[in-house]
NUMAR-547348 format. One line per field, with one value per atom (N, C-alpha, C, O): x, z, y negated; residue number from 0; atom name; residue in one letter. Coordinates in pm, 1 decimal. Example, Ala and Ser with C-alpha at 12.3 -4.5 7.8 and 13.67 -1.06 7.14 Angstrom:
<lummars>
xx = [1319.0,1230.0,1320.0,1423.6,1285.0,1367.0,1290.0,1340.9]
zz = [780.0,780.0,780.0,846.5,708.0,714.0,787.0,803.9]
yy = [569.0,450.0,330.0,331.9,225.0,106.0,-3.0,-113.8]
num = [0,0,0,0,1,1,1,1]
atome = [N,CA,C,O,N,CA,C,O]
residu = [A,A,A,A,S,S,S,S]
</lummars>
This chain:
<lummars>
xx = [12359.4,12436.1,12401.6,12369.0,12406.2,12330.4,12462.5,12570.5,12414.1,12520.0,12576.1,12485.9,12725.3,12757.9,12750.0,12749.6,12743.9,12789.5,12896.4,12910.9,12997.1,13124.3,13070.9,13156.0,12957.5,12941.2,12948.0,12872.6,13011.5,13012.3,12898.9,12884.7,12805.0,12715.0,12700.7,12715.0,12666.5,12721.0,12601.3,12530.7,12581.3,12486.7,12479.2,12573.8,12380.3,12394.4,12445.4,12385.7,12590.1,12609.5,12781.5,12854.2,12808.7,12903.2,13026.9,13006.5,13165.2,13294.4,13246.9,13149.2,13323.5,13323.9,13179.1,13158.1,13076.2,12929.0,12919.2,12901.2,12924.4,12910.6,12796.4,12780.6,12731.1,12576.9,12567.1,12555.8,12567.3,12557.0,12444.2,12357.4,12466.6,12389.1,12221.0,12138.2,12186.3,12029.0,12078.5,12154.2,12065.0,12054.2,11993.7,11882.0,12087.2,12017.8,11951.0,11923.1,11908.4,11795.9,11692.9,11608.5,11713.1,11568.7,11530.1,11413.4,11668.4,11577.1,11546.5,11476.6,11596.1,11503.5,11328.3,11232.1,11338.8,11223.9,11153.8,11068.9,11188.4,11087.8,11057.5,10942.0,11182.9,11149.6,11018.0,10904.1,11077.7,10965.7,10828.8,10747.4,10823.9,10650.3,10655.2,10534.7,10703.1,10679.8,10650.7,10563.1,10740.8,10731.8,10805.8,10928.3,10727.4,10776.6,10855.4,10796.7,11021.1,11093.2,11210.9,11207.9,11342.7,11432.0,11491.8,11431.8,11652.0,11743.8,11823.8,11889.0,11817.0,11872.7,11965.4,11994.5,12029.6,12119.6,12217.5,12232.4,12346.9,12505.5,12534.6,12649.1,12432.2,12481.1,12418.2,12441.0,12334.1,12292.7,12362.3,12354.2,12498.8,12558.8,12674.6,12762.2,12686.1,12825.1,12814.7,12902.2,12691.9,12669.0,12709.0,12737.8,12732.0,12795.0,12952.9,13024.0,12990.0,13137.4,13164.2,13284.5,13066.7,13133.6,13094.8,12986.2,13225.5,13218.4,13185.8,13230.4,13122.5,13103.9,13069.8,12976.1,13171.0,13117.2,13003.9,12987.3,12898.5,12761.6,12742.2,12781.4,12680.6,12608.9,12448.3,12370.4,12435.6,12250.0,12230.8,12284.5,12143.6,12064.2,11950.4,11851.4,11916.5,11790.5,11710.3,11770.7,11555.2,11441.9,11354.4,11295.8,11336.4,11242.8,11129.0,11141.3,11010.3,10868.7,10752.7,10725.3,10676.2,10590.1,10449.2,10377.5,10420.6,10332.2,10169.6,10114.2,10112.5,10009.1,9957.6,10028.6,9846.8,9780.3,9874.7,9971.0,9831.7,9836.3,10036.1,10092.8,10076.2,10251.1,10279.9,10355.8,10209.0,10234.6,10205.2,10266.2,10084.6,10041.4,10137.5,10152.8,10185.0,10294.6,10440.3,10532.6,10460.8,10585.0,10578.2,10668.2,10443.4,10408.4,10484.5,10562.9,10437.2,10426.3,10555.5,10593.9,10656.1,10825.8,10875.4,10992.7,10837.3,10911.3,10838.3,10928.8,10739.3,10706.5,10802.7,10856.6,10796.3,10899.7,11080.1,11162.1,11078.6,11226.6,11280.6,11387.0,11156.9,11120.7,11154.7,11193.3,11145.9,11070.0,10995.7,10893.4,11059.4,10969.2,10791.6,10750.5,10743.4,10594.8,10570.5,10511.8,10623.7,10614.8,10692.5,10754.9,10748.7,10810.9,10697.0,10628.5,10656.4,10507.6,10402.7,10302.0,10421.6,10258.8,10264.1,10351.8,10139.9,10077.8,10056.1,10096.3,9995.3,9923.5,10061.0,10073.4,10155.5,10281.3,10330.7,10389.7,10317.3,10404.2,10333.8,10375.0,10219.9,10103.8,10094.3,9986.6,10197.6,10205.9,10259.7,10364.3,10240.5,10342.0,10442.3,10400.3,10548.1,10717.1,10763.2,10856.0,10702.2,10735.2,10872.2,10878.9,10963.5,11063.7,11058.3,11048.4,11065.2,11056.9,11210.2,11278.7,11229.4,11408.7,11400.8,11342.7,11457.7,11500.1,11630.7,11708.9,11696.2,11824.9,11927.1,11872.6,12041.1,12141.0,12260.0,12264.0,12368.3,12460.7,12509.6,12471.0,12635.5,12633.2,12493.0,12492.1,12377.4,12253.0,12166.2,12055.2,12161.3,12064.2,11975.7,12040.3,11835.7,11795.3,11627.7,11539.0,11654.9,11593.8,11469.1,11500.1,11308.0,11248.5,11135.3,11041.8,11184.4,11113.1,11069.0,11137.4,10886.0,10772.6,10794.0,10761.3,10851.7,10860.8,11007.8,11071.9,11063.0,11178.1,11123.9,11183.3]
zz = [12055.4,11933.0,11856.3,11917.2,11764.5,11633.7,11663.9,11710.9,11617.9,11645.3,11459.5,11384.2,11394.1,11278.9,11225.9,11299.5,11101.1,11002.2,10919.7,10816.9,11008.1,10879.0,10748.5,10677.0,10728.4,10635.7,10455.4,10428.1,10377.7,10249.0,10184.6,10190.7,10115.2,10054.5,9914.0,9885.4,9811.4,9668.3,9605.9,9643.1,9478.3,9457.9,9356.3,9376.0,9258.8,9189.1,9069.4,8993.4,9031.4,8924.3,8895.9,8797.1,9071.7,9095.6,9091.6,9108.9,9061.5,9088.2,9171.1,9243.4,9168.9,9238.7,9326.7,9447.9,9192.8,9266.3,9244.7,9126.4,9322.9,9373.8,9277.4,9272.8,9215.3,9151.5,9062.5,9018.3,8998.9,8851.9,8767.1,8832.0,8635.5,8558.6,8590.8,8591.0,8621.2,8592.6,8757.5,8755.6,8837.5,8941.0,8985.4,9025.4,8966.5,8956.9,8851.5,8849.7,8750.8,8625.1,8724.9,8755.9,8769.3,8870.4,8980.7,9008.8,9071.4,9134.9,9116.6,9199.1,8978.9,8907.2,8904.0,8953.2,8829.2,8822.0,8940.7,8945.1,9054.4,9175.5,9192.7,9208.9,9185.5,9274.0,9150.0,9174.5,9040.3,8945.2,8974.6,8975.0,9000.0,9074.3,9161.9,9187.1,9254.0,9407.4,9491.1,9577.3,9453.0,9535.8,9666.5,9674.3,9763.3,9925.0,9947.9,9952.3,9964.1,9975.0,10027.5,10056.0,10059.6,10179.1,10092.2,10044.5,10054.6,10045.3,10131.9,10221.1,10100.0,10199.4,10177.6,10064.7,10299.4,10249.9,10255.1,10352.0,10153.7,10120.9,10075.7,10097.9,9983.0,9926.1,10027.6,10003.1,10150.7,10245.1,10302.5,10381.5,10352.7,10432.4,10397.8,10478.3,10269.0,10218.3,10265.3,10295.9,10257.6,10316.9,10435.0,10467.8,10539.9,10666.5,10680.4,10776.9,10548.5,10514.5,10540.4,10558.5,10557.9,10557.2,10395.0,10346.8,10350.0,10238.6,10209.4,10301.1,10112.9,10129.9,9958.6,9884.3,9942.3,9838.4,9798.9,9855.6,9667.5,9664.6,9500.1,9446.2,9468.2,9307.8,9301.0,9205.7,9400.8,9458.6,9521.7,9623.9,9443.5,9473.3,9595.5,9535.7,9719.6,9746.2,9851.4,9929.8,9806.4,9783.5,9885.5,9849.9,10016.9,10062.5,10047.4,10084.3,9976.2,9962.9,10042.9,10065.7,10088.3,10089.2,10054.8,9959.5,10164.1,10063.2,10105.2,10184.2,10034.9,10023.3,9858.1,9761.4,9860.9,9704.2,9647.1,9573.0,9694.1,9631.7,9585.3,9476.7,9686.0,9656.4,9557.0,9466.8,9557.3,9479.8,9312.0,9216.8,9315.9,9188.0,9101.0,8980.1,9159.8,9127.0,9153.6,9139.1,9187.7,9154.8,9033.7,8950.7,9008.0,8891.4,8758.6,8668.4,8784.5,8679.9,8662.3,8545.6,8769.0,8783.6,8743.9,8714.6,8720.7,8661.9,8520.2,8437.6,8471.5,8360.9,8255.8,8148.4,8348.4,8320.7,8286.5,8196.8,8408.7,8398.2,8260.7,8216.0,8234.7,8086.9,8145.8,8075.0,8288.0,8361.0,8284.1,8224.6,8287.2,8176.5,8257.7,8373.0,8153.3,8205.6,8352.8,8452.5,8349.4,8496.4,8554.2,8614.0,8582.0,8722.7,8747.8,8838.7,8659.1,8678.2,8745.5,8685.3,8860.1,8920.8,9004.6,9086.9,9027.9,9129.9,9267.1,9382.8,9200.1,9320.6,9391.1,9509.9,9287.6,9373.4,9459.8,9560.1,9439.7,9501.3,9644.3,9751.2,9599.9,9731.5,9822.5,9882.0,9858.8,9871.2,10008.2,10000.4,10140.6,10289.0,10211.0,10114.9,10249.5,10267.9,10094.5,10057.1,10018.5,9841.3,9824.0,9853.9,9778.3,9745.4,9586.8,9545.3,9494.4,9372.0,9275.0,9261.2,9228.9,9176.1,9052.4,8996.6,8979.7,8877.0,8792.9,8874.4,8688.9,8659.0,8664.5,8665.0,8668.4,8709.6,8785.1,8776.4,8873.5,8926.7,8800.1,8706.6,8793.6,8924.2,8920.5,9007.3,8817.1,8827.3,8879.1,8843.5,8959.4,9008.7,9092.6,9167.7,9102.2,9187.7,9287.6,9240.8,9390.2,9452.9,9529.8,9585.4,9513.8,9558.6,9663.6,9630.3,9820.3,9915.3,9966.3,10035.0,9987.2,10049.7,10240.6,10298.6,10286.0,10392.6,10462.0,10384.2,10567.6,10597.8,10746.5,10820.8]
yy = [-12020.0,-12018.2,-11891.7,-11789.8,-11894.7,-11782.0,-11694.9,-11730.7,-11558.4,-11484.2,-11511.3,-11548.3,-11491.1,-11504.1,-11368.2,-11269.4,-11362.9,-11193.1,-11211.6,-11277.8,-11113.9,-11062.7,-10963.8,-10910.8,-10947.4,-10882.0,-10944.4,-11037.7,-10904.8,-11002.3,-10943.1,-10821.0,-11024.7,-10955.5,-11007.0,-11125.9,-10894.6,-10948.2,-10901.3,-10807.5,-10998.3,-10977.7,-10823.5,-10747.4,-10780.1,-10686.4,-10717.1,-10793.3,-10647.6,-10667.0,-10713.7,-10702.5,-10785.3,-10847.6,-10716.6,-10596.5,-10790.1,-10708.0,-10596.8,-10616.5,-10443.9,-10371.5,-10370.5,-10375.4,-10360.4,-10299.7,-10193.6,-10164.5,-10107.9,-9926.8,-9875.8,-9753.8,-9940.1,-9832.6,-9853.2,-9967.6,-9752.1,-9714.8,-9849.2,-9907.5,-9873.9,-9904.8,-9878.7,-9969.8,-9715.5,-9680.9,-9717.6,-9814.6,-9687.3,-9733.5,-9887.9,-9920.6,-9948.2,-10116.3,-10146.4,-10266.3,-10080.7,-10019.8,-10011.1,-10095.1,-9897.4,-9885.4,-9952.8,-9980.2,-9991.8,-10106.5,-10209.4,-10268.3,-10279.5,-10397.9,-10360.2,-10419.1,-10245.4,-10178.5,-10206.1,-10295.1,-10123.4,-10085.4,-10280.8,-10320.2,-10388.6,-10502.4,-10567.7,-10607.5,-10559.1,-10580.6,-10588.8,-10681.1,-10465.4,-10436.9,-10445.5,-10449.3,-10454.2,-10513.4,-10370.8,-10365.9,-10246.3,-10124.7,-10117.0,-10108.6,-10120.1,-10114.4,-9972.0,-9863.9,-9991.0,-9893.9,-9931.5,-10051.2,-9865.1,-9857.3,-9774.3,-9677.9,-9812.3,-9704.2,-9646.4,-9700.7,-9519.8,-9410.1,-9324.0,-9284.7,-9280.3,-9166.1,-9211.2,-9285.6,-9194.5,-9210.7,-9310.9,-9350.2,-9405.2,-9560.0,-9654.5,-9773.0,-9626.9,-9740.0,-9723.1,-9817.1,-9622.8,-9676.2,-9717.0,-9748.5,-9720.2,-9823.3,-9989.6,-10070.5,-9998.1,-10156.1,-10149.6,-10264.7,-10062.0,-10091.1,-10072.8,-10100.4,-10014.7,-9996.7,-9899.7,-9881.2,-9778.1,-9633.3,-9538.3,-9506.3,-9517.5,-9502.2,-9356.2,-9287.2,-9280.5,-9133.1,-9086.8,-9115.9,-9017.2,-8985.1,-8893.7,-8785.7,-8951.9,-8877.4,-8947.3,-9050.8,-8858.6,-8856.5,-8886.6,-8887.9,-8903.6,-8929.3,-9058.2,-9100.7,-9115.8,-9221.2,-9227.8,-9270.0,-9210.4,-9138.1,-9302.5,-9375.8,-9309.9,-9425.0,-9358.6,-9256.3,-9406.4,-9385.4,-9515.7,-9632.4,-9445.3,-9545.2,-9481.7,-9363.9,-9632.3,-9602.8,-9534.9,-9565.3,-9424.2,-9384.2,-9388.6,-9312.2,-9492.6,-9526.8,-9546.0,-9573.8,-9527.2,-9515.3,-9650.3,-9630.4,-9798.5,-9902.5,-9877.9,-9890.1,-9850.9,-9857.8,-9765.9,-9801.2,-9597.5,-9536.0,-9554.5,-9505.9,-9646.1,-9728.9,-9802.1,-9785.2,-9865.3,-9922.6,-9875.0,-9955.1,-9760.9,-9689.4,-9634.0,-9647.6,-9549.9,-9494.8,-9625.7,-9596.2,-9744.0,-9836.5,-9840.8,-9834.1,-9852.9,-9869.3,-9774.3,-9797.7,-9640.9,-9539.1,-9572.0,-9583.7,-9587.5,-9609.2,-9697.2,-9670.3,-9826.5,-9957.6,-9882.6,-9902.2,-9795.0,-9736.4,-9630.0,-9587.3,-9622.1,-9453.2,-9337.4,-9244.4,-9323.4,-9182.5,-9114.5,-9148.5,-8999.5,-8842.8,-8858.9,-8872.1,-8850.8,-8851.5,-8727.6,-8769.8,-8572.9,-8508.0,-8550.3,-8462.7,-8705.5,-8759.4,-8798.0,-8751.2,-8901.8,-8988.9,-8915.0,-8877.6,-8894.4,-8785.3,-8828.0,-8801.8,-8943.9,-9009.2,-8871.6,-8859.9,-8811.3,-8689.7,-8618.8,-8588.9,-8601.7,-8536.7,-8641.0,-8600.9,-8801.7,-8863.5,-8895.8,-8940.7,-8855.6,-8901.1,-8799.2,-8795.1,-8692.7,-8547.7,-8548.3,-8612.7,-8506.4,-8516.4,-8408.5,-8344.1,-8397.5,-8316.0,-8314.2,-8242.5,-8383.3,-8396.7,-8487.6,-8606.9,-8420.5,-8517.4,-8491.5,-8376.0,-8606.7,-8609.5,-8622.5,-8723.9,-8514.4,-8600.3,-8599.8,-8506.7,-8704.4,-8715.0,-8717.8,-8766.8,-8697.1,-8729.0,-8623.5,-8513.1,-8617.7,-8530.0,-8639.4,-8762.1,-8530.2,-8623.6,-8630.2,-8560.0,-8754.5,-8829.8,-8945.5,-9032.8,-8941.1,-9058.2,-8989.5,-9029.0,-8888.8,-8841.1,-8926.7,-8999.7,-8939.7,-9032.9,-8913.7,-8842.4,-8942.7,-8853.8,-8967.2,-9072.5,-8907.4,-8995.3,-8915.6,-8842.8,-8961.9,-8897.8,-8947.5,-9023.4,-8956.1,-8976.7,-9023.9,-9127.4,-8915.3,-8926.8,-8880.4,-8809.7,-8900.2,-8799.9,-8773.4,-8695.2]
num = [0,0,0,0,1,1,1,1,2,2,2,2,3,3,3,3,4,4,4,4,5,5,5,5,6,6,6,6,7,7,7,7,8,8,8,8,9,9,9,9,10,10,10,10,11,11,11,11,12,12,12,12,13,13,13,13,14,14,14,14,15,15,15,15,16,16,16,16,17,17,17,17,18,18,18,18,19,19,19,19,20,20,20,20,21,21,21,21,22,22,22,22,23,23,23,23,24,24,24,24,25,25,25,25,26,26,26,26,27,27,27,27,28,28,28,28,29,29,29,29,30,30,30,30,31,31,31,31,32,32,32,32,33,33,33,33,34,34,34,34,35,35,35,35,36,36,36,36,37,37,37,37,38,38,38,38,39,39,39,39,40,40,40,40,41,41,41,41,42,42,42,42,43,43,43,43,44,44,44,44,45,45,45,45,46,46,46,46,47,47,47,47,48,48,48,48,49,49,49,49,50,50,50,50,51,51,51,51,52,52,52,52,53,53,53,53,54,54,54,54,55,55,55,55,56,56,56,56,57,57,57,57,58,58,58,58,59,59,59,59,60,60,60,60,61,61,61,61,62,62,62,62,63,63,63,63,64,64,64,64,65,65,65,65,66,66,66,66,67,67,67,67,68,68,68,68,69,69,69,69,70,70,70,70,71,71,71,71,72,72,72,72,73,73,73,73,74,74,74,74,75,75,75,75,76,76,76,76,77,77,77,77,78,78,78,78,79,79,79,79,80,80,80,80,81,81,81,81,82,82,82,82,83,83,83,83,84,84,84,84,85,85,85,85,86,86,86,86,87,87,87,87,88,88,88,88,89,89,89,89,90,90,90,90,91,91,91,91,92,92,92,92,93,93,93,93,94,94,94,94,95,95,95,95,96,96,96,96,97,97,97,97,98,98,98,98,99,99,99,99,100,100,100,100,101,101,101,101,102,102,102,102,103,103,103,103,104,104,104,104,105,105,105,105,106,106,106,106,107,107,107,107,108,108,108,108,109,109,109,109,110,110,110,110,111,111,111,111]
atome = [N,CA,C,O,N,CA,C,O,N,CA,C,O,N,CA,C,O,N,CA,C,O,N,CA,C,O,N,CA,C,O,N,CA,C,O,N,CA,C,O,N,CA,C,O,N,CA,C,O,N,CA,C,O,N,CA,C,O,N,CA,C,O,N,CA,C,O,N,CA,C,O,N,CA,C,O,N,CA,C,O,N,CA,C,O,N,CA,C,O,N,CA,C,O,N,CA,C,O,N,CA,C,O,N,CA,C,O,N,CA,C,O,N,CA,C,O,N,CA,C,O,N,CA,C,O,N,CA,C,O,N,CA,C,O,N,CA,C,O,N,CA,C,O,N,CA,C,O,N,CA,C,O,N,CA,C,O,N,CA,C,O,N,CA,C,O,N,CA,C,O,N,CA,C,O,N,CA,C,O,N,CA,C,O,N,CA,C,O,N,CA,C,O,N,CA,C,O,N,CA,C,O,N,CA,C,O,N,CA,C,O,N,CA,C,O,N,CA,C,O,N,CA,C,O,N,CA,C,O,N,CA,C,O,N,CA,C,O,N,CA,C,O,N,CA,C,O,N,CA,C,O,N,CA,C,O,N,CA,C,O,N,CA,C,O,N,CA,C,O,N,CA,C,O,N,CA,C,O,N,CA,C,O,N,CA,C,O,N,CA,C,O,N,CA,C,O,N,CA,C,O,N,CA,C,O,N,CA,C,O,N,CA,C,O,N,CA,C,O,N,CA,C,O,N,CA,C,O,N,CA,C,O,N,CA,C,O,N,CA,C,O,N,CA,C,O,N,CA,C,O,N,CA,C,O,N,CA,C,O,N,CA,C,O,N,CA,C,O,N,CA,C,O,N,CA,C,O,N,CA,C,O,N,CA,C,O,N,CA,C,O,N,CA,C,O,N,CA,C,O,N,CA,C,O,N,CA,C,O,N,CA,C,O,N,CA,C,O,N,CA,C,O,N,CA,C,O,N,CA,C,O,N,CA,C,O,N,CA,C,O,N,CA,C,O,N,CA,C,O,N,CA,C,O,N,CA,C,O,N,CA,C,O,N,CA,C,O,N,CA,C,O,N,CA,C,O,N,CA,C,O,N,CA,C,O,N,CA,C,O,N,CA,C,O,N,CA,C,O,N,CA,C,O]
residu = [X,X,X,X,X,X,X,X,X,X,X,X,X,X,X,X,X,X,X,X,X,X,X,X,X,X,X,X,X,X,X,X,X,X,X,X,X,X,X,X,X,X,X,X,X,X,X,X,X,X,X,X,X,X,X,X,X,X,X,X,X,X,X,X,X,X,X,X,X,X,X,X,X,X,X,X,X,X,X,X,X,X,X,X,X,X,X,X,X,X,X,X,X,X,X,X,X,X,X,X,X,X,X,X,X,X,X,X,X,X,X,X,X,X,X,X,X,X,X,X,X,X,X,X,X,X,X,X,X,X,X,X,X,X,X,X,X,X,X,X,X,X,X,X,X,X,X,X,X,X,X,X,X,X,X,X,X,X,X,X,X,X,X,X,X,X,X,X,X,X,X,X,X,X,X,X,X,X,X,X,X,X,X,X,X,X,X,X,X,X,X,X,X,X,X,X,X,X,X,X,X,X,X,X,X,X,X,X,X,X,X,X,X,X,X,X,X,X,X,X,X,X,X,X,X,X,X,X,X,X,X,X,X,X,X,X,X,X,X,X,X,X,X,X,X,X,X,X,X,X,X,X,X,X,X,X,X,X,X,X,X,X,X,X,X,X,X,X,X,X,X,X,X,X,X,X,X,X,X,X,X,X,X,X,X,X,X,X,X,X,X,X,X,X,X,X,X,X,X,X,X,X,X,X,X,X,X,X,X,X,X,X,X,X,X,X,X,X,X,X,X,X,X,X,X,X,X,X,X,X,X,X,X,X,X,X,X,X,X,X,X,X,X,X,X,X,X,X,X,X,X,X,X,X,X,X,X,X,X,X,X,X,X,X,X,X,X,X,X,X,X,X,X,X,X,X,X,X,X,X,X,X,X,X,X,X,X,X,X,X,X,X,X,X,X,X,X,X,X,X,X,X,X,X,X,X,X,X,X,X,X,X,X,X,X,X,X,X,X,X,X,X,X,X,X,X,X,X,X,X,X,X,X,X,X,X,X,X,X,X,X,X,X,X,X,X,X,X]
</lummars>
């Protein structure tokens, strides 16, 4: 027998969705282009129901040329200031990239 999930899952946009406007702005963006990434930090674990307050968005992507190609394009898509847009910084080991201010701050780290 399948194990079941009490978890409710809603889509973006629905009653009482936790993320800001640019937030689901940007991850339209990232799904748009098809950027391989994992959210992290303080809003992934609201999906398990532990709630925490935070002003930061934070995107762990892959970092390989082809993914970073197309992040470039997703911040482009998003109207990211052209010095977010730096392929070479994003292609960088220990580079975390941030953009925004709280509470839309969105923080984008390569690796953890």
């Amino acid at each position: 027998m399948a194990a079941s999930s009490t978890m409710n899952v809603k889509a973006i946009g629905d009653d009482n969705d936790a993320l800001s406007v640019d937030f689901r702005d940007f991850i339209t963006a990232l799904d748009a282009r098809q950027v391989e990434f994992v959210l992290i930090g303080e809003y992934s674990v609201g999906a398990y129901g532990v709630i925490r307050a935070t002003a930061i968005v934070d995107r762990l992507y892959r970092r390989s040329p082809a993914n970073v190609a197309r992040l470039c394009d997703a911040l482009r898509d998003f109207g990211a200031l052209r010095n977010v847009i730096d392929a070479e910084s994003l292609l960088t080991p220990d580079t975390v990239i941030m953009f925004g201010s709280p509470p839309h701050r969105i923080d984008l780290p390569g690796d953890i």
